[in-house]
C-alpha positions in Angstrom: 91.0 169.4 62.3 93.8 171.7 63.4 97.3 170.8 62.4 100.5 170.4 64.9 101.6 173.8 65.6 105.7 172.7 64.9 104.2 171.9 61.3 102.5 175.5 60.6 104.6 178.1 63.2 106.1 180.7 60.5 104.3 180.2 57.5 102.7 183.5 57.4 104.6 185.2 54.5 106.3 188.6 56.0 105.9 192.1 54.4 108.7 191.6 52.2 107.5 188.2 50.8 104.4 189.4 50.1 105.9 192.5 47.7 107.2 190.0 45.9 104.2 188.2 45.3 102.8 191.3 44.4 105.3 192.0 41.7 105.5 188.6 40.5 101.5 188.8 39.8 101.6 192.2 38.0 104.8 190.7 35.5 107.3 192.9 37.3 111.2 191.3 36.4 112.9 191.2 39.8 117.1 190.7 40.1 117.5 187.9 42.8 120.6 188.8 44.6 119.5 186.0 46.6 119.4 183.4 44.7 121.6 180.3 45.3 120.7 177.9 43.1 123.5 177.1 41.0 121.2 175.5 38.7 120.0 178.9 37.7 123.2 180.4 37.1 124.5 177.6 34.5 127.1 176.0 37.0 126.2 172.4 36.8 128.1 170.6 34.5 126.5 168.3 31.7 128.3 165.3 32.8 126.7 165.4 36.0 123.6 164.5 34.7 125.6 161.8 32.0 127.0 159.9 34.5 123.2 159.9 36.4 122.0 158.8 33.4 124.6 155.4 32.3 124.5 154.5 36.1 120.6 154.5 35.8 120.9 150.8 33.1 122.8 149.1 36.5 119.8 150.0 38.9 117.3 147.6 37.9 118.1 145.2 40.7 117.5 146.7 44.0 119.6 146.0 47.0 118.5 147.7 50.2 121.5 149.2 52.5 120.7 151.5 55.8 124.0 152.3 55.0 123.9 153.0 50.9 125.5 150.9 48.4 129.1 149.9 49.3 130.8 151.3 46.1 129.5 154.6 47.0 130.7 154.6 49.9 134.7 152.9 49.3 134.2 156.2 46.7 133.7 158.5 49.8 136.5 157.0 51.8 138.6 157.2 49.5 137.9 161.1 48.7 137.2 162.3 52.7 139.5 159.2 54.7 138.0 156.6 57.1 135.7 153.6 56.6 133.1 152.9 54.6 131.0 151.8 57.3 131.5 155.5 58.8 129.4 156.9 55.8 125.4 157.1 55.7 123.8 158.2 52.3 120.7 160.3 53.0 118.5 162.3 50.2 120.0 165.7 51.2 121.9 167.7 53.6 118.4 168.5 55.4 117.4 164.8 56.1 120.6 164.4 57.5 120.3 167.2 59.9 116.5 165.3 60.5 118.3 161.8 61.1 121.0 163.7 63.5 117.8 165.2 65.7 116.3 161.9 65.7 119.2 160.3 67.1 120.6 162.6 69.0 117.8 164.4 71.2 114.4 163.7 72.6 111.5 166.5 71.9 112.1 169.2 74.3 115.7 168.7 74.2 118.1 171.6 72.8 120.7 171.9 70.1 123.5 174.7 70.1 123.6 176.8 66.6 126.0 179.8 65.8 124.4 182.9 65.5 124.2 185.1 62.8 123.5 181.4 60.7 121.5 180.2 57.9 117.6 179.7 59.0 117.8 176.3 58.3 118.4 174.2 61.6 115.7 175.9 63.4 112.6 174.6 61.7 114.0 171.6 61.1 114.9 171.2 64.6 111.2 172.5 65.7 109.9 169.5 62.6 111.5 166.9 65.3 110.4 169.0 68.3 113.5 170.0 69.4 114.8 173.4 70.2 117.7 175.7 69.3 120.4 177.2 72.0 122.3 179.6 69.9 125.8 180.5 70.1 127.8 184.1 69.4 130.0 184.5 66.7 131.3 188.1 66.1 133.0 190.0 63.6 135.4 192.5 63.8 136.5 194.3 60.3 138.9 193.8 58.2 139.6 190.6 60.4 137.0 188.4 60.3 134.5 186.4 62.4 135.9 184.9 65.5 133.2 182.1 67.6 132.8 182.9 70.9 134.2 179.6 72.7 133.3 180.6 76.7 129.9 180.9 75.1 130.4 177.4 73.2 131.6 175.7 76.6 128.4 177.2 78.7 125.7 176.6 76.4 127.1 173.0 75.1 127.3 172.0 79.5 124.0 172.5 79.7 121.8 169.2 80.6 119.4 170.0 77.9 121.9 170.3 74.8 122.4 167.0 72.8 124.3 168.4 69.9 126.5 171.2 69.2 126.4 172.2 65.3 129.2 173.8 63.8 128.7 175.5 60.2 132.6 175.0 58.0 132.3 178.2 56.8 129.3 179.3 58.2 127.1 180.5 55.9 126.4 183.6 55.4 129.5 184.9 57.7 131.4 182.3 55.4 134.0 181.8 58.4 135.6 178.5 58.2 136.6 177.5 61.8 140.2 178.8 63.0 142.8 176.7 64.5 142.5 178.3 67.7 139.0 177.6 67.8 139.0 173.8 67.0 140.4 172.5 69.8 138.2 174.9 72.4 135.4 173.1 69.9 135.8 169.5 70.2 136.3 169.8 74.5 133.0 172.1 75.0 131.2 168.6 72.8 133.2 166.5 74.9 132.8 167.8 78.1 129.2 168.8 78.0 128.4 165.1 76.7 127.3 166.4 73.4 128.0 165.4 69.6 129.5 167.3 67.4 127.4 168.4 64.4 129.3 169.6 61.3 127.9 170.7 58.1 130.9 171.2 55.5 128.6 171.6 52.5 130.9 174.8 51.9 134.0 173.2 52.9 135.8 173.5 49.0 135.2 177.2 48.5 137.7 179.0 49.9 138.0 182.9 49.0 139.7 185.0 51.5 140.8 182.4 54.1 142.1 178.5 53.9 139.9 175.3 54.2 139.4 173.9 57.6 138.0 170.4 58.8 136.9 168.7 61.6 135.1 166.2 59.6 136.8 162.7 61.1 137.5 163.9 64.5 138.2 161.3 66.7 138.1 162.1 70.6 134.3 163.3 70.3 131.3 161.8 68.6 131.1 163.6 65.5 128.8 163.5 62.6 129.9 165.4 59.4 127.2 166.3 56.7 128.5 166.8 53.1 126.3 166.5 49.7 126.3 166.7 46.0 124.1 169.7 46.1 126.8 172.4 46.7 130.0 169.9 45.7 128.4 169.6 42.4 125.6 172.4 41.9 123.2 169.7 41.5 120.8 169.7 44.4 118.3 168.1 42.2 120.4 164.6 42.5 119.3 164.7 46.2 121.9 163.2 47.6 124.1 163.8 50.6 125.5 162.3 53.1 127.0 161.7 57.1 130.7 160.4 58.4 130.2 159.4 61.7 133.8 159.3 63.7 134.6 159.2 67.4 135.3 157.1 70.4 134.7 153.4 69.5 132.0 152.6 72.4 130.2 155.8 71.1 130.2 155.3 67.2 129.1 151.3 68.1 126.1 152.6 69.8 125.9 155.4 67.4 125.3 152.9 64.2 123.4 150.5 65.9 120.9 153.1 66.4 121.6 155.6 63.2 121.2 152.3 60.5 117.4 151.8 62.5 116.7 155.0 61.3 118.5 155.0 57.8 116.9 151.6 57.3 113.2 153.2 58.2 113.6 155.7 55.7 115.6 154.3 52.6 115.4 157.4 50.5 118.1 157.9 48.3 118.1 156.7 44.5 119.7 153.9 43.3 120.8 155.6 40.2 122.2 158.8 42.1 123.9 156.5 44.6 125.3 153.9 41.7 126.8 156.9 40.0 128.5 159.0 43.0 132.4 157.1 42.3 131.7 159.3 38.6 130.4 162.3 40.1 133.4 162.5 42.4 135.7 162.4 40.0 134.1 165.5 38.5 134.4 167.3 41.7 137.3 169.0 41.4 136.6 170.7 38.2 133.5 171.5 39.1 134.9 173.4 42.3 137.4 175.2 40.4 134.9 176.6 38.0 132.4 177.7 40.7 135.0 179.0 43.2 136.2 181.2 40.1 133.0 182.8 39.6 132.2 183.2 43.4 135.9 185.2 43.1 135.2 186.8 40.2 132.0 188.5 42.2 133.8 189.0 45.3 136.2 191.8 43.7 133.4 193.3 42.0 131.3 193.4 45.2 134.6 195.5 46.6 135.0 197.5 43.5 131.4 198.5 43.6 130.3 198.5 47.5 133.5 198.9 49.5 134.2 203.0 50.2 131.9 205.9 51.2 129.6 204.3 53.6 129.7 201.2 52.1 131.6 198.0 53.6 132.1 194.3 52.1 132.9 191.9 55.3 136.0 189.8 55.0 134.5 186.4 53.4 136.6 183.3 54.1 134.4 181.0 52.3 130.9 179.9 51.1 128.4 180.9 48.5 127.1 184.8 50.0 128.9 187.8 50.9 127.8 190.4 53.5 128.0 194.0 52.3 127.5 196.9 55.0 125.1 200.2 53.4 124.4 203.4 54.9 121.7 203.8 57.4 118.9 205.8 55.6 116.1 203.4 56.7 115.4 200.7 58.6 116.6 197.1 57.1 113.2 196.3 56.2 112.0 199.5 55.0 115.5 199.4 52.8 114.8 195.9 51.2 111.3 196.9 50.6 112.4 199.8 48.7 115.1 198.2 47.3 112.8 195.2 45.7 109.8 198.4 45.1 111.7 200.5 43.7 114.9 198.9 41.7 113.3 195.9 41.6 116.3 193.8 43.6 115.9 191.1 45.6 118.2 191.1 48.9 118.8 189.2 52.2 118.4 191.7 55.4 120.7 191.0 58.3 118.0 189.8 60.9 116.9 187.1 58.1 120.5 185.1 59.6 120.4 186.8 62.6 123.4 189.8 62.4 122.9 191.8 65.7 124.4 194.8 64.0 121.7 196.9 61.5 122.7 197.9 58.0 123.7 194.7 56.9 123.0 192.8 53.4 123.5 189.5 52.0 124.2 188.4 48.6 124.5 185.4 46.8 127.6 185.3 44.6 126.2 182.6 42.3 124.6 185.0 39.8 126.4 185.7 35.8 129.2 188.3 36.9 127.0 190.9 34.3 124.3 190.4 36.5 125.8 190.2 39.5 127.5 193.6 38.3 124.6 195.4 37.4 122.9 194.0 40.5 125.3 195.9 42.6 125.6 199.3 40.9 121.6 199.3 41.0 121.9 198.4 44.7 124.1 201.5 45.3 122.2 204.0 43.4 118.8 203.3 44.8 120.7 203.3 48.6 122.5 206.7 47.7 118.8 208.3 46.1 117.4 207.7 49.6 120.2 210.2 51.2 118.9 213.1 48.8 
């Protein structure tokens, strides 16, 4: 019986994945300099888990709400402002996108996306039959990434765009949106007749610029997605969640239609949900002490790739930084070698869409040794190739 072709498009593994299957079967040890899991890098802290754990002896009684229960979300309010009727638990950032695409647009209808950006709005918008309308966003060194708001305005007036997602920092340019570009932001949604889309998972971590938001935004239907699983490093509580804000007559029709579809689904864990006022209050702390190592790995990513042919991009915010490397091969052919032959594991470019060649991505969740001695590999197998 064959399958529905938005369920098995891009499943093939590429040349690249399949090198690392290779060396995975024969017992070869590869560095991930991909890797963001922060629960592989000892970032999630005990208490998480604790407060999980007692709020697990209150959930014995369950008490269905499209919305989630109500003490999560007065703890919610009270952290990000507004209601707690504006707030929607969901299992993860990713449902919530799937919820969004649901409400928002009918198959064959488009979403805008920045571009370079994570490849994770695509398939889930082609899971709901939807497509993707991407948006520029350029860099220009030492200064940063700047979005391209003409572009913005013409792709989010087109009769086929429902939504226009915005990525606060982007990830992996880790750009948080400036304050000239906010406003340009908010009219192209609102004068297209599009929502406004925005995933603040990396909001908190700030490294070279200052934390922006446009979570709350009143004059434009807006739907902001935040979650324990980069808040916390604990993406195995599964549990994220939606603000909704906006015009009154908008948001009314919004939540009629949004709690049908929260109340079809009614995913997320009692226990998780019972304990989020506990795992707020650990939020802070646990920011601090991931924001310091994402620092930490910053300045050794410049101390180690930044001169000679080598560039580390300005990185506002987020979880990866993008490091320029001489042009000795083509960016497959180099991440081939460089997971053949040192054995490290590294994002090209094209995988977030960079239009420029040359281009790497890191994760800067690693153990600063390993992170370390991830980087001085990377430079000595990219210098080998010049001899």
């Amino acid at each position: 019986m064959p399958l529905a072709a938005r369920a098995t498009s891009g499943n093939d593994p590429n040349a690249i994945a399949r090198l690392r299957a290779r060396l995975a079967a024969d017992g070869v040890e590869v560095t991930d300099l991909t890797d963001s899991n922060p629960t592989k890098h000892g970032l999630t802290d005990l208490r998480v888990l604790a407060a999980v754990q007692e709020a697990t002896s209150r959930a014995g009684r369950y008490e269905p709400d499209p919305h989630g229960p109500l003490p999560a979300r007065e703890a919610l309010a009270a952290r990000y402002g507004g209601d707690p009727g504006d707030y929607y638990l969901t299992a993860s950032t990713s449902e919530a996108y799937g919820w969004l695409l649901t409400l928002l647009a009918d198959p064959g209808d488009a979403i805008a996306v920045p571009a370079p950006g994570y490849p994770l709005v695509e398939p889930l918008a082609r899971l709901a039959a939807v497509r993707t309308a991407p948006y520029p966003v350029r860099y220009l060194h030492p200064y940063g990434w700047s979005t391209d708001t003409t572009a913005v305005a013409d792709v989010a007036r087109r009769e086929d765009v429902r939504a226009l997602v915005v990525v606060n920092p982007g990830n992996p340019t880790g750009a948080y949106v400036a304050d000239d570009e906010r406003a340009p932001l908010v009219e192209a949604a609102r004068a297209g007749g599009a929502a406004l889309v925005v995933d603040e998972v990396f909001g908190p971590f700030a490294l070279d610029g200052t934390p922006a938001t446009l979570g709350g935004e009143p004059t434009v239907l807006t739907f902001a997605l935040d979650g324990l699983s980069k808040l916390l490093c604990a993406p195995q509580l599964k549990l994220g969640w939606i603000r909704v804000s906006g015009p009154p007559d908008e948001t009314a029709a919004a939540h009629a239609a949004l709690e049908s579809i929260a109340d079809t689904y009614l995913s997320v864990g009692t226990p998780v949900a019972l304990a989020l006022p506990a795992l707020l209050e650990l939020a802070d702390e646990s920011v601090g002490a991931t924001r310091a190592r994402l620092a930490a790995n910053l300045a050794t990513a410049r101390a180690l790739l930044d001169d000679d042919g080598y560039r580390v991009r300005r990185c506002d915010g987020g979880w990866t930084v993008l490091v320029d490397v001489p042009r000795w091969r083509s960016d497959d052919d180099l991440v081939e070698h460089l997971l053949g032959e040192a054995h490290l594991a590294v994002h090209p470019g094209w995988f977030y869409d960079l239009p420029t060649a040359g281009a790497l991505a890191l994760s800067l969740l690693p153990a600063p040794d390993e992170f370390a001695d991830g980087c001085r590999r990377l430079r000595a197998a990219v210098d080998a190739l010049a001899s």
